[in-house]
PLY file of the C-alpha trace (Angstrom):
ply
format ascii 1.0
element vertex 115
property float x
property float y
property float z
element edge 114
property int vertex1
property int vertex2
end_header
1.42 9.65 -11.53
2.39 7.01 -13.45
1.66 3.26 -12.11
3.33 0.09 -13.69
0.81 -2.67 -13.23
1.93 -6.69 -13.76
-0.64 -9.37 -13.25
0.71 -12.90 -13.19
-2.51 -15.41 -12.44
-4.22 -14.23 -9.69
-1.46 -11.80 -8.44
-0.89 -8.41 -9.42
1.56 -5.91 -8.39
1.41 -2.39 -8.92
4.31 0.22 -8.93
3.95 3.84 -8.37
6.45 6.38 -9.79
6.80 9.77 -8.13
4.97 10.80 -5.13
1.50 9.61 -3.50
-0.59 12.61 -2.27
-4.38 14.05 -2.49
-3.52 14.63 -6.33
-2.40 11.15 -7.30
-5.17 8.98 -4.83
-7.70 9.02 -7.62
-5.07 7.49 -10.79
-4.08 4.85 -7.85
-7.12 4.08 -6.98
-8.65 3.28 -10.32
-5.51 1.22 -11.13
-6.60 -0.93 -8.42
-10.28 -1.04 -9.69
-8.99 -1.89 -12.73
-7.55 -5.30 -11.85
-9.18 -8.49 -13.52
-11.58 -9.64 -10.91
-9.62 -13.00 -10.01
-6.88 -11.15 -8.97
-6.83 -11.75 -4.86
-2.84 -10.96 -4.37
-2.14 -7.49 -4.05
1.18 -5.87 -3.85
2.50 -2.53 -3.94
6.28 -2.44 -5.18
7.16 0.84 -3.79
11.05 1.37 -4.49
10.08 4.32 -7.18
8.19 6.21 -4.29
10.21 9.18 -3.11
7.12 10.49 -0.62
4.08 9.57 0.40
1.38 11.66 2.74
-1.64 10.16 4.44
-3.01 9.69 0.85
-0.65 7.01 0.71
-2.01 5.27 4.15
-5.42 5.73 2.42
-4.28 3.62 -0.64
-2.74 1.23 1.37
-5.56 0.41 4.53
-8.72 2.21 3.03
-10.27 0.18 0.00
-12.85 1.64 -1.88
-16.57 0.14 -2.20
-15.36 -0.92 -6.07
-12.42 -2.57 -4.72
-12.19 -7.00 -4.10
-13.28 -7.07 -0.02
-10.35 -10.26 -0.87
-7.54 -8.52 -1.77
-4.54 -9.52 0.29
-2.73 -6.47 0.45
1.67 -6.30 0.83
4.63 -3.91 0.56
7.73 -4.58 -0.66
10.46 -2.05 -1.49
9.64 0.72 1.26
12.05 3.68 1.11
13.00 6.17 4.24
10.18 8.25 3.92
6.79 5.99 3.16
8.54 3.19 5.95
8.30 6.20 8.42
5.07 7.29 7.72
3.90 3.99 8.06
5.55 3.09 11.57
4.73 6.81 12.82
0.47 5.68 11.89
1.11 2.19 13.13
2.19 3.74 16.61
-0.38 6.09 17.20
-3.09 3.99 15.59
-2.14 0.25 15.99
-5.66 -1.09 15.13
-6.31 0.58 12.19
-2.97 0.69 10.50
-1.51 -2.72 11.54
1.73 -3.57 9.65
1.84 -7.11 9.74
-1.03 -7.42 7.43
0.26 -5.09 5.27
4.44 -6.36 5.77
4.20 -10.24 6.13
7.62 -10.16 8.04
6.98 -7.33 10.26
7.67 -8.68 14.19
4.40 -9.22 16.24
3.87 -5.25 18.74
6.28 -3.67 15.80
4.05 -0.01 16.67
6.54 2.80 16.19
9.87 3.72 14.40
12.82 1.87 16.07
10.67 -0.55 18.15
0 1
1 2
2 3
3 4
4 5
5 6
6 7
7 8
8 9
9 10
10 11
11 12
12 13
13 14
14 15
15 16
16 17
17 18
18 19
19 20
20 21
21 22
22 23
23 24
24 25
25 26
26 27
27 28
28 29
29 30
30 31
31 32
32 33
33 34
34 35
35 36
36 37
37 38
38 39
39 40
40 41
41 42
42 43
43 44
44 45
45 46
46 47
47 48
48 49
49 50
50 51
51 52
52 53
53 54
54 55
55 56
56 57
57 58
58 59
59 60
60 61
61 62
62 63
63 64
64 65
65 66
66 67
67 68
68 69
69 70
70 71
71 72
72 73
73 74
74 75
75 76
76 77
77 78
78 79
79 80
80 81
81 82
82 83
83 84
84 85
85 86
86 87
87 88
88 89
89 90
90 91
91 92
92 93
93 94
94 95
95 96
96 97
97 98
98 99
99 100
100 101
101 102
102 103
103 104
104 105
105 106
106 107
107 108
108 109
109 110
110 111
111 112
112 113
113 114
């Protein structure tokens, strides 16, 4: 797994290249812990992410005890496959995988693919 980070100020975005799975949660997640400690804008640029499994929903809604409790997590450049996955959790699990926090834009009771 190879992740692009960019930090400008107290932003950062991250992009992932390849797939997110069980084998590539641990190089994402210390990418994230790795972030200067002012950083409070987090967002994952995900147009060079051809798949993602629940390890991806993990990376995206489950911080880790090393990670900012402030980071204000987004998305931006969602592809077919990680967009589904993500509507598909937010519909059988609105409260724990709510996609306007994590999509800005997304319409308020957005909770499953073509809704």
């Amino acid at each position: 797994m190879n992740v692009t980070t960019t930090i400008t100020g107290t932003s950062a975005r991250l992009t992932p290249h390849g797939e997110i799975d069980f084998y590539t949660l641990s190089p994402l997640r210390t990418a994230v812990n790795r972030l200067p400690a002012d950083v409070i804008d987090l967002l994952w640029d995900l147009e060079h992410l051809s798949f993602t499994d629940v390890a991806g929903l993990r990376v995206l809604f489950s911080p880790t005890p090393q990670d900012t409790p402030h980071h204000r997590t987004a998305v931006t450049n969602l592809r077919d496959q990680p967009l589904q996955l993500l509507l598909i959790a937010a519909g059988l699990f609105p409260t724990a995988y709510d996609l306007s926090r994590l999509i800005p834009d997304t319409p308020a009771g957005l909770t499953a693919y073509g809704s």
